[in-house]
DSSP file (Angstrom, degrees, kcal/mol; ACC not computed):
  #  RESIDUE AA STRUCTURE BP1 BP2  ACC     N-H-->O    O-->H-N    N-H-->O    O-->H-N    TCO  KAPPA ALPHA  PHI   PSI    X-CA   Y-CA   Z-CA
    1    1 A X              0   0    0      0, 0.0    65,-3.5     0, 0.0     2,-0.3   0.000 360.0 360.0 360.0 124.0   27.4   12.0  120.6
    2    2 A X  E     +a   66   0A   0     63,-0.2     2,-0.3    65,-0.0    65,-0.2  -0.765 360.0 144.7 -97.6 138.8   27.0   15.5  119.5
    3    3 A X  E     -a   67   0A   0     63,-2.2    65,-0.8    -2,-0.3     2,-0.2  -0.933  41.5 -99.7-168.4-168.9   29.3   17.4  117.5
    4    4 A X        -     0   0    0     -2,-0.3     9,-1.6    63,-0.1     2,-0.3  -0.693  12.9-145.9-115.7 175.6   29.0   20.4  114.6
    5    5 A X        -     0   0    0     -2,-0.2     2,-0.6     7,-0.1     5,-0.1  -0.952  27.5-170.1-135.4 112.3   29.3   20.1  110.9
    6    6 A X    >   -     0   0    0     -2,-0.3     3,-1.1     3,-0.2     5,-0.1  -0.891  19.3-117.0-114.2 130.4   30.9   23.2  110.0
    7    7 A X  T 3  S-     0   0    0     -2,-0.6     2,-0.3     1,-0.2     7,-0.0  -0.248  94.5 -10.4 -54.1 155.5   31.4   24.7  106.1
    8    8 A X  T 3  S+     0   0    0      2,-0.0     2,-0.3     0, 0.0    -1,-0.2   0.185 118.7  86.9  30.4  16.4   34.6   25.1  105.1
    9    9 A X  S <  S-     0   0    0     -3,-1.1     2,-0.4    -2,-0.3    -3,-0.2  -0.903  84.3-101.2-128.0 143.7   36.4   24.5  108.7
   10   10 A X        +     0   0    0     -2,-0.3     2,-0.3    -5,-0.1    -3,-0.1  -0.647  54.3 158.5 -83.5 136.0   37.4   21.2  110.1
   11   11 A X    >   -     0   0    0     -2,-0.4     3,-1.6    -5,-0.1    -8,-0.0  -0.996  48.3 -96.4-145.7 138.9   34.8   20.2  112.7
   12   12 A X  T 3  S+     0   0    0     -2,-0.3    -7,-0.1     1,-0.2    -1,-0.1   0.724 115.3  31.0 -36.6 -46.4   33.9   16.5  114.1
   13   13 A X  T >  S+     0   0    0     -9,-1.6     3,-2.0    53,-0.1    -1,-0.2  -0.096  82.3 179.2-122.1  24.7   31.2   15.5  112.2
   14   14 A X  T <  S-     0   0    0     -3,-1.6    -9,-0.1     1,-0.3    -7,-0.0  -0.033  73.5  -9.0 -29.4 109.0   31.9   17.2  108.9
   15   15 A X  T >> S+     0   0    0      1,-0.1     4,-1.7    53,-0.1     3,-0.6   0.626  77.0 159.5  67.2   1.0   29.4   16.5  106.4
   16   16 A X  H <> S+     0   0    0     -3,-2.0     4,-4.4     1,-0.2    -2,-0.1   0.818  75.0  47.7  17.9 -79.8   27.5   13.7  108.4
   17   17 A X  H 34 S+     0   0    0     51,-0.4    -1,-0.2     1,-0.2    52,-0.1   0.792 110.0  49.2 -81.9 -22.5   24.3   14.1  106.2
   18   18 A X  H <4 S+     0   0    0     -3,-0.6    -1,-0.2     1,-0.1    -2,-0.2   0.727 123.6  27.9 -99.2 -17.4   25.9   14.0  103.0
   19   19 A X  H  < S+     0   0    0     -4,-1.7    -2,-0.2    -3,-0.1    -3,-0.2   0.824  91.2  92.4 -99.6 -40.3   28.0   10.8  103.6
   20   20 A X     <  +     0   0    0     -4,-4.4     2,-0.4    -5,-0.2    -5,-0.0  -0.403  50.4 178.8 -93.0 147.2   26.2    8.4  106.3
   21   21 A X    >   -     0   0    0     -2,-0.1     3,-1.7    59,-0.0     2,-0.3  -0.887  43.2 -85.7-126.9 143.5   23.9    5.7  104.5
   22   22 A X  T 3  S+     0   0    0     -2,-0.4    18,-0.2     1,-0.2     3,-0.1  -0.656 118.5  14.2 -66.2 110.8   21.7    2.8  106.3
   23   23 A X  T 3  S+     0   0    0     16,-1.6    -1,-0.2     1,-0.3    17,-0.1   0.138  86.1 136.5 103.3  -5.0   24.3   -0.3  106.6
   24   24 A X    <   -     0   0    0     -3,-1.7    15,-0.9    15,-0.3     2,-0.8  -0.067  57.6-120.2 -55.4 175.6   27.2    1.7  106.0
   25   25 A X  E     -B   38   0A   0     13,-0.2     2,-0.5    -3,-0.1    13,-0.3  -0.777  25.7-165.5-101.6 116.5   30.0    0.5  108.9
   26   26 A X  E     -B   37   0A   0     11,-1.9    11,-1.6    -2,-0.8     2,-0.5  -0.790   9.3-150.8-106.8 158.7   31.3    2.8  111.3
   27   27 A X  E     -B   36   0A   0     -2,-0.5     2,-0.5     9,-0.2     9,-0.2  -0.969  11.5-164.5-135.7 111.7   34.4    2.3  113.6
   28   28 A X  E     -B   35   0A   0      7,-2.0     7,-2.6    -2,-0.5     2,-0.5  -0.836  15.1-138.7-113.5 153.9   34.5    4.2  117.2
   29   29 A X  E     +B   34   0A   0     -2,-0.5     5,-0.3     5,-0.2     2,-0.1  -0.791  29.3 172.2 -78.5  61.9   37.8    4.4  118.9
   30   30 A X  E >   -B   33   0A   0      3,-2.2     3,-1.2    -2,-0.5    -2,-0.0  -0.322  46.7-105.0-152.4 148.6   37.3    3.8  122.4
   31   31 A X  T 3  S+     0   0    0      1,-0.2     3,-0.1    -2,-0.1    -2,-0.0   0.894 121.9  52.4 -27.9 -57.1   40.2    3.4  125.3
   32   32 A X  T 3  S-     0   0    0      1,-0.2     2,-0.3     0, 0.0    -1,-0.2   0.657 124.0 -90.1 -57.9 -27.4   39.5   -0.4  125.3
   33   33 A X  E <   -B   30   0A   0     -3,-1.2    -3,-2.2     2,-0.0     2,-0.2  -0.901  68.0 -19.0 159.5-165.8   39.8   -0.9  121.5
   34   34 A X  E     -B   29   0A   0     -5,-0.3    57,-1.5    -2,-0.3     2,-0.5  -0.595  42.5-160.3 -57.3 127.1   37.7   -0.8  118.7
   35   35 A X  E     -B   28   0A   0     -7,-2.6    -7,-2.0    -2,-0.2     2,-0.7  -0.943  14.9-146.5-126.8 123.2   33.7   -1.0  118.4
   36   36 A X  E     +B   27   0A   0     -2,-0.5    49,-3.4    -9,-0.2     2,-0.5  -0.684  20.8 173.9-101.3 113.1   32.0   -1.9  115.1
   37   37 A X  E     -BC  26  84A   0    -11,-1.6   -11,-1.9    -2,-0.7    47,-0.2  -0.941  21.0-152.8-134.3 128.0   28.7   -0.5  114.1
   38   38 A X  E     -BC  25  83A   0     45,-0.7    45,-1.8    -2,-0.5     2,-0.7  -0.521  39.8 -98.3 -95.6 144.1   26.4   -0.5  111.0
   39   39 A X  E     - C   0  82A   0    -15,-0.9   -16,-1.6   -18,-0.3   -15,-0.3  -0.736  32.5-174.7 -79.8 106.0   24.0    2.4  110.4
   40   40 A X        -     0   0    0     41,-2.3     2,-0.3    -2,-0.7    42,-0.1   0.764  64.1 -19.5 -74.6 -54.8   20.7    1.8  111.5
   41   41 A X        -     0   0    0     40,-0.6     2,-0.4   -20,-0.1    40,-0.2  -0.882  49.4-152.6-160.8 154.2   18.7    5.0  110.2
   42   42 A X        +     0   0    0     -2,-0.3     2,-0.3    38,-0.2    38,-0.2  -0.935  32.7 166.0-155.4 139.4   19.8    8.8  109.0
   43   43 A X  E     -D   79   0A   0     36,-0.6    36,-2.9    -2,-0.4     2,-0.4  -0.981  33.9-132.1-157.3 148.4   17.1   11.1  109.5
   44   44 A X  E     -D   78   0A   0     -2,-0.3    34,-0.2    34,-0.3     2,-0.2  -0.913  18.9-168.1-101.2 150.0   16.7   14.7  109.6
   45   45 A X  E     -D   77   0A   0     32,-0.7    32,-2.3    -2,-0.4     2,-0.1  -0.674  32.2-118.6-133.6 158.0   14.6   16.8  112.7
   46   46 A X        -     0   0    0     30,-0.3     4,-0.5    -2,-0.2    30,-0.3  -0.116  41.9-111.4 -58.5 156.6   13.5   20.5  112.6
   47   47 A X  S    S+     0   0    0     28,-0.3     4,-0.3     2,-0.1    29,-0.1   0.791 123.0  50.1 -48.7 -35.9   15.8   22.0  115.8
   48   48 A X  S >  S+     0   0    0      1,-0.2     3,-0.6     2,-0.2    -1,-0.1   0.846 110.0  49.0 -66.5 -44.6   12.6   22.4  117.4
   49   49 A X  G >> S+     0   0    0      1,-0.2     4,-1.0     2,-0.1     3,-0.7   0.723  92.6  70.3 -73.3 -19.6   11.8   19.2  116.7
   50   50 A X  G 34 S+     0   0    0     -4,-0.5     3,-0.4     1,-0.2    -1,-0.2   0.792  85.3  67.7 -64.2 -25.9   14.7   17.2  117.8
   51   51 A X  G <4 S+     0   0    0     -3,-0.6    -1,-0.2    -4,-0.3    -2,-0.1   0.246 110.5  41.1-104.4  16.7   14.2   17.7  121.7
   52   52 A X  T <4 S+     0   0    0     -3,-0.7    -1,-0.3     0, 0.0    -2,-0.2   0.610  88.4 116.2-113.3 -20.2   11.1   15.6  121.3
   53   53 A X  S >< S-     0   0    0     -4,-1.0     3,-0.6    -3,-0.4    -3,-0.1   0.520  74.0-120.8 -20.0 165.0   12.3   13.2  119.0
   54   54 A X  G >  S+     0   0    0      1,-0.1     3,-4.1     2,-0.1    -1,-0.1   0.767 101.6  86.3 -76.4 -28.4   12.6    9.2  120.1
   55   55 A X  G 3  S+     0   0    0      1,-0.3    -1,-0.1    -5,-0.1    -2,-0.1   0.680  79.7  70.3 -61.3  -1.2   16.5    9.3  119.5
   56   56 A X  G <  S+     0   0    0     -3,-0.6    -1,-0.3    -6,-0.1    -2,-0.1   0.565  75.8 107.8 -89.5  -8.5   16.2   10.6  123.2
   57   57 A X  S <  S-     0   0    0     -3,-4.1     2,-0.7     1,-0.1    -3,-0.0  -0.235  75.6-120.3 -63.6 146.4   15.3    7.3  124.1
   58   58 A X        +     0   0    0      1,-0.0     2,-0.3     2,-0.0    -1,-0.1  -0.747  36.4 168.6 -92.6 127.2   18.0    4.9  126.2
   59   59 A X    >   -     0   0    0     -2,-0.7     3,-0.6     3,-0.1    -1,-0.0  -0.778  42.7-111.3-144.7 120.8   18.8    1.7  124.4
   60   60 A X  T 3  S+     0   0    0     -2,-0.3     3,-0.1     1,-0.2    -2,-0.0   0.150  93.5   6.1 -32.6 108.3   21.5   -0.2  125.7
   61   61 A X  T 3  S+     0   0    0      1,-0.2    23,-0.6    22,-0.1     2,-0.4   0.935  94.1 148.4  70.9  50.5   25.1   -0.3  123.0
   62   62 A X  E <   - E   0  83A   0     -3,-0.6     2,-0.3    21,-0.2    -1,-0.2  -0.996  43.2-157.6 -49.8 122.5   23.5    2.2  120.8
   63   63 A X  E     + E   0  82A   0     19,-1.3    19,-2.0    -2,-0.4     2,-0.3  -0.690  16.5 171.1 -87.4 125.5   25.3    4.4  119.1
   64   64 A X  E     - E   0  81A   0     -2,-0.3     2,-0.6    17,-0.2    17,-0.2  -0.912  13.4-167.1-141.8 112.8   23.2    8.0  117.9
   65   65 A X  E     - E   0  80A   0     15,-3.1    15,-1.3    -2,-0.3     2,-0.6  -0.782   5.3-159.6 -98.4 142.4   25.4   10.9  116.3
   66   66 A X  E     +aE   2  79A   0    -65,-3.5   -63,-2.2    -2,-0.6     2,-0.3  -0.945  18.1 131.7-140.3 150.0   24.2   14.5  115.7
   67   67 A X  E     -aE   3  78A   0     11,-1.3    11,-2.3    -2,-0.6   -63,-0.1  -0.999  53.0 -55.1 177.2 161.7   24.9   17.4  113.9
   68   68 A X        -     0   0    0    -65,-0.8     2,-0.5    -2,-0.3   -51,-0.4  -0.179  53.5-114.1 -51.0 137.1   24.3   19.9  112.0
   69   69 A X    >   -     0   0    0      7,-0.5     3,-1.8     3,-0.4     6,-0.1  -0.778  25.2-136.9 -88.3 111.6   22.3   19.2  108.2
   70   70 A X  T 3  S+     0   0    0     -2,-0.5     3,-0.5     1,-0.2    -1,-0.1   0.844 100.5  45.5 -52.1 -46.8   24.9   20.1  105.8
   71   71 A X  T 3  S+     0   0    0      1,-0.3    -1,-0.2     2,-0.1    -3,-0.0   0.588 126.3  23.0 -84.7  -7.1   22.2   21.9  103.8
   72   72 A X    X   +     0   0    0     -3,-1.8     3,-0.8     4,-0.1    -3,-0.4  -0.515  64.7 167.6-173.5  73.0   20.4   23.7  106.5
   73   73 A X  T 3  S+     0   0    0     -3,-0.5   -68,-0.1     1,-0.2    -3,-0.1   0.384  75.7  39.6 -82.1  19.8   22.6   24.2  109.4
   74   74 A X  T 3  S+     0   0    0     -6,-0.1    -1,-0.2     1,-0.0     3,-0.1   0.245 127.4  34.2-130.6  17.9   20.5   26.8  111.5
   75   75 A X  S <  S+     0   0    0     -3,-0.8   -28,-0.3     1,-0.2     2,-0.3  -0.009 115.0  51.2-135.9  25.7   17.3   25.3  110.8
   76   76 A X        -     0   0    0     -4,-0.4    -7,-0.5   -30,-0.3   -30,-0.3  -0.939  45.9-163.1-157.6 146.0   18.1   21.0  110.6
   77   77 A X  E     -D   45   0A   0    -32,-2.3   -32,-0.7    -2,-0.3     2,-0.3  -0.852  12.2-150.5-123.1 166.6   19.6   18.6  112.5
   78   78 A X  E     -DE  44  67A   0    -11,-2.3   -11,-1.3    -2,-0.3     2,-0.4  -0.951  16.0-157.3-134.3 134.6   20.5   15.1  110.8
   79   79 A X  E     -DE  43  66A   0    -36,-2.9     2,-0.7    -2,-0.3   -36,-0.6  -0.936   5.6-167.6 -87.1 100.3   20.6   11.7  113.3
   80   80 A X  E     - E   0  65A   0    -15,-1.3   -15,-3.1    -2,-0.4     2,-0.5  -0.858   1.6-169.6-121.9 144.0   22.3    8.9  112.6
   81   81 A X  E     + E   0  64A   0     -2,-0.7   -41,-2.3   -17,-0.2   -40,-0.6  -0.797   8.1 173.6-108.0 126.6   21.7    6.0  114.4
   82   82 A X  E     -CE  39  63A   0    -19,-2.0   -19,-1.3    -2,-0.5     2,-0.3  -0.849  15.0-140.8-126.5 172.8   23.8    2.9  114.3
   83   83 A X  E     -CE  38  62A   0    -45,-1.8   -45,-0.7    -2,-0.3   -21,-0.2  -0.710  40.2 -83.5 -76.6 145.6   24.1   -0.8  116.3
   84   84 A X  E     -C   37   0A   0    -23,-0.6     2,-0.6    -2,-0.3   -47,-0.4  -0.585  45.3-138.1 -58.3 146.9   26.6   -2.7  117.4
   85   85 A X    >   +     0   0    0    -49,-3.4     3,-2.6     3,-0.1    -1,-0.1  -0.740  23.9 175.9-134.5  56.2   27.8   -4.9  114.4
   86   86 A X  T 3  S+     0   0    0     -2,-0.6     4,-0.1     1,-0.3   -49,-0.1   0.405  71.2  70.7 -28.1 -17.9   28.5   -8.3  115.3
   87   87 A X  T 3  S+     0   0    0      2,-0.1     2,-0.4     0, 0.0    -1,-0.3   0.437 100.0  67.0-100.7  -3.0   29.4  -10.1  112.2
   88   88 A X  S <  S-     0   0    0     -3,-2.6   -52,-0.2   -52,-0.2    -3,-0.1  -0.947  89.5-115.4-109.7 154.3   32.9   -7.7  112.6
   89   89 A X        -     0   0    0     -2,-0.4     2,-0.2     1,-0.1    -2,-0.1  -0.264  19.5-112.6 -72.4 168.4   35.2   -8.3  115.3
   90   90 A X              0   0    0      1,-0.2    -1,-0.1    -4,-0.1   -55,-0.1  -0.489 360.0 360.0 -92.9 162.9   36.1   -5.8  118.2
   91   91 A X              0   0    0    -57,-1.5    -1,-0.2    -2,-0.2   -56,-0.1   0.224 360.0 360.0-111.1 360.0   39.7   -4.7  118.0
């Protein structure tokens, strides 16, 4: 999922890089219910660098969000990657 982090405007993924942590929990909404996933990784890419990156890679009930680097949004991207989270239950 892709989405912007925009100063001072509400935007999906507001502030991303400055909040997501390795093992925080995330909660995605989905038609069927609720899907629980812990944060794998947060990393930042160049722009340039992102369309070589790994995150491009397919692996099956991974979760990867991206957006704009709170601190350098025309030159940063920040990735965060999470897993499915077994130890919560689906909703």
């Amino acid at each position: 999922m892709a989405g912007h982090d925009w100063l001072d405007r509400d935007a999906p993924l507001n502030h991303l890089s400055a909040k997501a942590a390795v093992g925080d929990n995330l909660t995605l909404a989905a038609s069927t219910g609720e899907l629980a996933y812990r944060v794998d990784s947060v990393t930042t890419y160049s722009k340039a660098g992102l369309k070589d990156s790994t995150i491009w890679q397919v692996v099956p009930n991974r979760l990867v969000l991206i957006s704009c680097y709170t601190d350098d949004p025309w030159g940063t991207n920040v990735v965060v990657v999470a897993s499915p989270d077994p130890s919560i239950p689906l909703r």
